[in-house]
C-alpha positions as CSV (number, residue, x, y, z in Angstrom):
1,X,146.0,103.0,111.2
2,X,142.5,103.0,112.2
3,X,140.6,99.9,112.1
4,X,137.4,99.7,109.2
5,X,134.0,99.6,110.8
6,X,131.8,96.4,109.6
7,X,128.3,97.1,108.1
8,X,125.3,97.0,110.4
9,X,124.0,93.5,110.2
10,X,120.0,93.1,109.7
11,X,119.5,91.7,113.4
12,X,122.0,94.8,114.9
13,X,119.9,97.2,112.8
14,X,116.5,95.8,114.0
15,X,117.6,95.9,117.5
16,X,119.2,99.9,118.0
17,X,115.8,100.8,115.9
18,X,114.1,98.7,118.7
19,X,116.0,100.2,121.9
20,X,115.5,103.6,119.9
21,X,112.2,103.5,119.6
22,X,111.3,101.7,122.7
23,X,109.5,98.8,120.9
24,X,110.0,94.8,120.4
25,X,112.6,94.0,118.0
26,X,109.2,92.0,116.2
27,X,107.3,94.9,115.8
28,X,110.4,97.1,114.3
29,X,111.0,94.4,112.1
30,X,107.3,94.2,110.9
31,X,107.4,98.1,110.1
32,X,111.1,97.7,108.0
33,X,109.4,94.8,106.2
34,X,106.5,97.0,105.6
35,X,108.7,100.4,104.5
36,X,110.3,98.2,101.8
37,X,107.5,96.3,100.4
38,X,105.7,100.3,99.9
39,X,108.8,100.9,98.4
40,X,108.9,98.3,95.7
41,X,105.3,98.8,94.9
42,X,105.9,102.7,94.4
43,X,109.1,102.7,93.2
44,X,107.6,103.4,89.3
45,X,106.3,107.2,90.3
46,X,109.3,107.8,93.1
47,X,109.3,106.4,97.1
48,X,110.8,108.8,98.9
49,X,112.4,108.7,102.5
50,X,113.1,112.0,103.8
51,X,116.3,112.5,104.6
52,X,117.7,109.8,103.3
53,X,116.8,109.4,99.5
54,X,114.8,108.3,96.6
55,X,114.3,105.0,95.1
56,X,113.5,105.3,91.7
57,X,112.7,103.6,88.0
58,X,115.1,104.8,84.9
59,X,114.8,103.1,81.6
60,X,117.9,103.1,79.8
61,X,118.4,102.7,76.0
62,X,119.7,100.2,74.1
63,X,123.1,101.2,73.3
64,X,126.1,99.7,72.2
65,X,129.1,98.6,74.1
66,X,132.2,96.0,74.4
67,X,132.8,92.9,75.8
68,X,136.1,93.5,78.2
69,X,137.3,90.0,77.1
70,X,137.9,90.0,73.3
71,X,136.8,93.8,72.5
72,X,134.5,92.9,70.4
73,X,131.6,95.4,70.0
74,X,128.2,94.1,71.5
75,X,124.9,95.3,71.7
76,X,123.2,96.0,75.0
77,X,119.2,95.8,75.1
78,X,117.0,98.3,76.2
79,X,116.2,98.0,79.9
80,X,114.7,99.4,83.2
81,X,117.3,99.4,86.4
82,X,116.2,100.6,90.1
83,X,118.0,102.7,91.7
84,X,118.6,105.3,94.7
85,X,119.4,108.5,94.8
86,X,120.8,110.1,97.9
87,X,119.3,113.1,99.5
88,X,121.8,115.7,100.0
89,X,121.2,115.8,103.5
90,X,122.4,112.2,103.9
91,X,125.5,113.4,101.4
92,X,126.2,116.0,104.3
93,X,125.2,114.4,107.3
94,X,127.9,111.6,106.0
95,X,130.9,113.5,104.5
96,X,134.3,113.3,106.8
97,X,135.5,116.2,108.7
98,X,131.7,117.2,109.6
C-alpha cells in the first residue's frame, strides 16, 4: 500500500513559490499575504484566481433542522458562510488517472 502524502506546510509552500519564482522566501510571502487580504475584502462581489477557483459570499436561510443528540427539531438562523468554489480546471488538473 502506498504511503499518504502530508499537506504542504505554510513555510514548504513559501519556499517552492520562492525557488519557482526566483525570489526571497520574504518577498513571496509578502505577495501570499497580500493575495488573501484582496481576497477577503472582495470576497462579497466574487475574488477570483484563475485556474484555481472562486471565493465567494452565499447567504443561506433560516431553516429548520435537528439536533443529532436528542432529535429534537431546532431552528437554525439566517446566516452568511464563505466559501470556494473550484474551477474546473483545478477539478481536472487534480482527478486520478490524468
Amino acid at each position: 500500500m502506498a504511503a499518504t502524502k502530508k499537506p504542504m506546510t505554510q513555510t514548504q509552500i513559501m519556499g517552492e513559490l520562492a525557488e519557482r519564482c526566483d525570489m526571497k522566501r520574504k518577498e513571496v510571502k509578502q505577495v501570499v499575504q497580500e493575495l488573501v487580504q484582496m481576497a477577503y475584502e472582495n470576497a462579497d462581489p466574487g475574488f477570483k484566481i484563475p485556474g484555481l477557483g472562486k471565493l465567494v459570499l452565499v447567504h443561506r436561510k433560516a431553516r429548520m433542522g435537528r439536533n443529532p443528540m436528542t432529535g429534537e427539531p431546532i431552528q437554525i438562523p439566517a446566516k452568511t458562510v464563505l466559501k470556494f468554489r473550484i474551477a474546473k480546471a483545478a477539478k481536472e488538473a487534480c482527478e486520478p488517472g490524468k
